[in-house]
One Martini backbone bead per residue (centre of mass of N, CA, C, O) as a GRO file, in nm:
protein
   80
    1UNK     BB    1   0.765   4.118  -2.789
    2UNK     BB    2   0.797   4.419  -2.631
    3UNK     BB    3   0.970   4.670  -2.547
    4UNK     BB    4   1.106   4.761  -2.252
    5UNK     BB    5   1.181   5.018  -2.023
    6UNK     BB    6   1.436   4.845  -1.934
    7UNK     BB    7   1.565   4.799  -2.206
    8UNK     BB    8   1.581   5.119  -2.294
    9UNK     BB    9   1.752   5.174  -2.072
   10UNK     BB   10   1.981   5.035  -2.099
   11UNK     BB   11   2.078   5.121  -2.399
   12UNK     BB   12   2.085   5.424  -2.294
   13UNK     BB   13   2.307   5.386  -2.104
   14UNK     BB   14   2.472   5.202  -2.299
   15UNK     BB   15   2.536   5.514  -2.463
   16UNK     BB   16   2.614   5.721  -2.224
   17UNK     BB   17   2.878   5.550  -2.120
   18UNK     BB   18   3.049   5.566  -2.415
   19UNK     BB   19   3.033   5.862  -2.434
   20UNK     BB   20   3.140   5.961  -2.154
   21UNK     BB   21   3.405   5.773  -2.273
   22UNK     BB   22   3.464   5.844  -2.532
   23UNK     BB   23   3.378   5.612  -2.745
   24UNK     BB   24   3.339   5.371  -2.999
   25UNK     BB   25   3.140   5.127  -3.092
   26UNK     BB   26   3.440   4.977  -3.203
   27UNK     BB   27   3.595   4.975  -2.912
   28UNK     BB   28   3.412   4.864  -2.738
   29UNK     BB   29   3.362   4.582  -2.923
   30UNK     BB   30   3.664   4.522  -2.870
   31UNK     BB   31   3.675   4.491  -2.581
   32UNK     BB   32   3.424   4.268  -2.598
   33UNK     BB   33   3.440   4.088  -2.821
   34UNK     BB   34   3.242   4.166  -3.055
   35UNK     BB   35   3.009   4.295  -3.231
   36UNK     BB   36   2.842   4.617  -3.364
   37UNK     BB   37   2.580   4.501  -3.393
   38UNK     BB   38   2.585   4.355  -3.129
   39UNK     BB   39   2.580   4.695  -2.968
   40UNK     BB   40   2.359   4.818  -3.131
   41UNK     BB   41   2.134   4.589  -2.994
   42UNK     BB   42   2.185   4.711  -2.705
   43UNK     BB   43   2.149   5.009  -2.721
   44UNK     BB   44   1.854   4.939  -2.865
   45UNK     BB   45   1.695   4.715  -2.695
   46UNK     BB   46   1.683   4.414  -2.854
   47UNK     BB   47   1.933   4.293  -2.693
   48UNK     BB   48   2.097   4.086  -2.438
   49UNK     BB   49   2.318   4.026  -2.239
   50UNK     BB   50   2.558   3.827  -2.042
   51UNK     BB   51   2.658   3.800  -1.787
   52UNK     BB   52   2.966   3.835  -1.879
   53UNK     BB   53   2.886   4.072  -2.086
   54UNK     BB   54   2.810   4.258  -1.823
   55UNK     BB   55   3.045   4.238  -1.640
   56UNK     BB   56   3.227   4.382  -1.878
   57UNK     BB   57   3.041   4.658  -1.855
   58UNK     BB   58   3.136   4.742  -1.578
   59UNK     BB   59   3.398   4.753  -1.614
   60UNK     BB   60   3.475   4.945  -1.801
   61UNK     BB   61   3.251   5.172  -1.683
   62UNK     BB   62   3.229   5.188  -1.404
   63UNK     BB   63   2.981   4.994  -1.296
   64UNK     BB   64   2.690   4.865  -1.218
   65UNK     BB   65   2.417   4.677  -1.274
   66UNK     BB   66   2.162   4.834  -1.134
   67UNK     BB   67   2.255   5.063  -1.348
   68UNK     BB   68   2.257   4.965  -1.622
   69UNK     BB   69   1.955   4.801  -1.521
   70UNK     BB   70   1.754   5.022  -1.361
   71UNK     BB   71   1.803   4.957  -1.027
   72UNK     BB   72   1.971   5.245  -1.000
   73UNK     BB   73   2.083   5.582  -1.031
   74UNK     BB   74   2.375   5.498  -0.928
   75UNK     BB   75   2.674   5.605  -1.078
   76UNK     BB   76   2.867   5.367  -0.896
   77UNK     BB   77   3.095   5.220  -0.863
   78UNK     BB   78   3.208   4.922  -0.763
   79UNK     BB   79   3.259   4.698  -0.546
   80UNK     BB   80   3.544   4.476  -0.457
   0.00000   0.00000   0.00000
């Protein structure tokens, strides 16, 4: 199965927003407890991560999971 646009979405957002912290890919990885591989293959599209470790993703970036998978386009926090 191919690539879809909500995943190429996903992707391209957690590209986006690890960019507009200022993070690097090692950064983001080491706080998320990944491997960097594993990281780039969320940025590129290619495999999604598990709700813990999406849920670890909108607390990083301080926004909502809507908007991370592109139900959403307000990159507004969540509200906790």
């Amino acid at each position: 199965m191919g690539r879809t646009d909500l995943d190429r979405r996903f992707g391209q957002r957690l590209k986006d927003l690890r960019r507009v912290h200022g993070f690097r890919q090692r950064d983001v990885a080491l706080e998320l407890r990944i491997g960097i591989y594993t990281l780039q293959s969320y940025e590129q599209g290619r495999t999604e991560p598990d709700l813990e470790l999406l849920t670890d993703m909108c607390r990083l970036y301080q926004v909502s999971a809507d908007y991370l998978l592109g139900l959403s386009d307000r990159c507004d926090p969540p509200k906790e």
